[in-house]
VOGU-3710 file (C-alpha; in Angstrom, 3 decimals, decimal comma):
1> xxxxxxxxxx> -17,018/-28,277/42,379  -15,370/-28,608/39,183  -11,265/-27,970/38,675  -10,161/-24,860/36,916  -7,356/-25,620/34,135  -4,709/-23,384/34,729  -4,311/-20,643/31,711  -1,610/-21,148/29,217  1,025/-18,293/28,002  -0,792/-18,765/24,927
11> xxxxxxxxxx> -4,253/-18,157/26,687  -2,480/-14,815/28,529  -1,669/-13,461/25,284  -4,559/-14,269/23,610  -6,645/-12,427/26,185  -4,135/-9,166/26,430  -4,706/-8,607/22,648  -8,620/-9,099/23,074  -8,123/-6,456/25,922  -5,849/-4,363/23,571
21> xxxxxxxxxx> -8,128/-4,503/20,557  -11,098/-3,061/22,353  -8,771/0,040/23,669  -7,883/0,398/20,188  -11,376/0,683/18,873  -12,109/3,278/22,143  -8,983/5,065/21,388  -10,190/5,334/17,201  -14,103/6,700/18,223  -11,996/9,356/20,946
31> xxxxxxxxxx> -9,442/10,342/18,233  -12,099/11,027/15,587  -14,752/12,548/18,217  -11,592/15,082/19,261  -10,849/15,687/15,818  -14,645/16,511/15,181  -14,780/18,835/17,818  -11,918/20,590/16,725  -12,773/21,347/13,346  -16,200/22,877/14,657
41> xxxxxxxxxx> -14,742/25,127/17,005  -11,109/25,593/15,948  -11,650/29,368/15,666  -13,267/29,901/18,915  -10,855/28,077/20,866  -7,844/29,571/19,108  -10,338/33,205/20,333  -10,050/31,946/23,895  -6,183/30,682/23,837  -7,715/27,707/24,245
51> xxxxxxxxxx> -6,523/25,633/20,911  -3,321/24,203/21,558  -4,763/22,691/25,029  -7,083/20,655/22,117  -3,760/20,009/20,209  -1,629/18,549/22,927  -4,624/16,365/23,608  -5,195/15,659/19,987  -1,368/14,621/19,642  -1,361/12,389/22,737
61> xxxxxxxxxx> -4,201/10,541/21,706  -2,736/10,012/18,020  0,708/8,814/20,277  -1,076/6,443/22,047  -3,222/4,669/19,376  -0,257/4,476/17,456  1,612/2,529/19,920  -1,373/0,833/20,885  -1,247/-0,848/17,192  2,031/-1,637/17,373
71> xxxxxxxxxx> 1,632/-3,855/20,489  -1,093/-5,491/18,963  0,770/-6,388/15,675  3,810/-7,914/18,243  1,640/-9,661/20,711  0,221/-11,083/17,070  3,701/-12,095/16,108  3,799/-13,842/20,029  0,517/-15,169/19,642  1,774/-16,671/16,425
81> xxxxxxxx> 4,448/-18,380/17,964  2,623/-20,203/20,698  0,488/-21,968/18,339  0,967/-25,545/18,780  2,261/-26,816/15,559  -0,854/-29,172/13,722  -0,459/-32,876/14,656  0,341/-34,590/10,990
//
C-alpha cells in the first residue's frame, strides 16, 4: 500500500483550469449549436412567440463563456505564480 503525496496549491489550480478548459470548449460547441438553431428557425419561433425564450438563452450562454474565459486567464496568472522559480 503505497503513500499518497498530498496535492499542492499549485496542483489544485492546475487541475481547476483543466476542469475549466473543458467547460469552456462545452460551453463554445453549445453557444454555436444555439446560434445554429436560431438562424434556421428564427422566423418560426418569432411565429410562435417563441424567439426571445432562444435569446435569453442565447445571451446567458454568451454571459457565461465569457466569464468562464476570464477565470481561466486569472487562474493562469495564479498558476503562474506558483511556479517554483528554476534552480540556477
Amino acid at each position: 500500500m503505497s503513500e499518497e503525496t498530498a496535492k499542492t496549491p499549485l496542483d489544485h489550480v492546475a487541475d481547476t483550469l483543466s476542469q475549466l478548459k473543458e467547460m469552456r470548449h462545452y460551453s463554445k460547441n453549445n453557444v454555436e449549436m444555439l446560434t445554429t438553431q436560431w438562424l434556421l428557425f428564427d422566423g418560426e419561433l418569432a411565429k410562435l412567440k417563441q424567439a426571445t425564450k432562444i435569446e435569453n438563452l442565447m445571451m446567458r450562454q454568451s454571459e457565461f463563456h465569457d466569464a468562464l474565459e476570464t477565470a481561466i486567464a486569472e487562474l493562469e496568472e495564479v498558476k503562474a505564480e506558483l511556479q517554483p522559480a528554476p534552480e540556477e
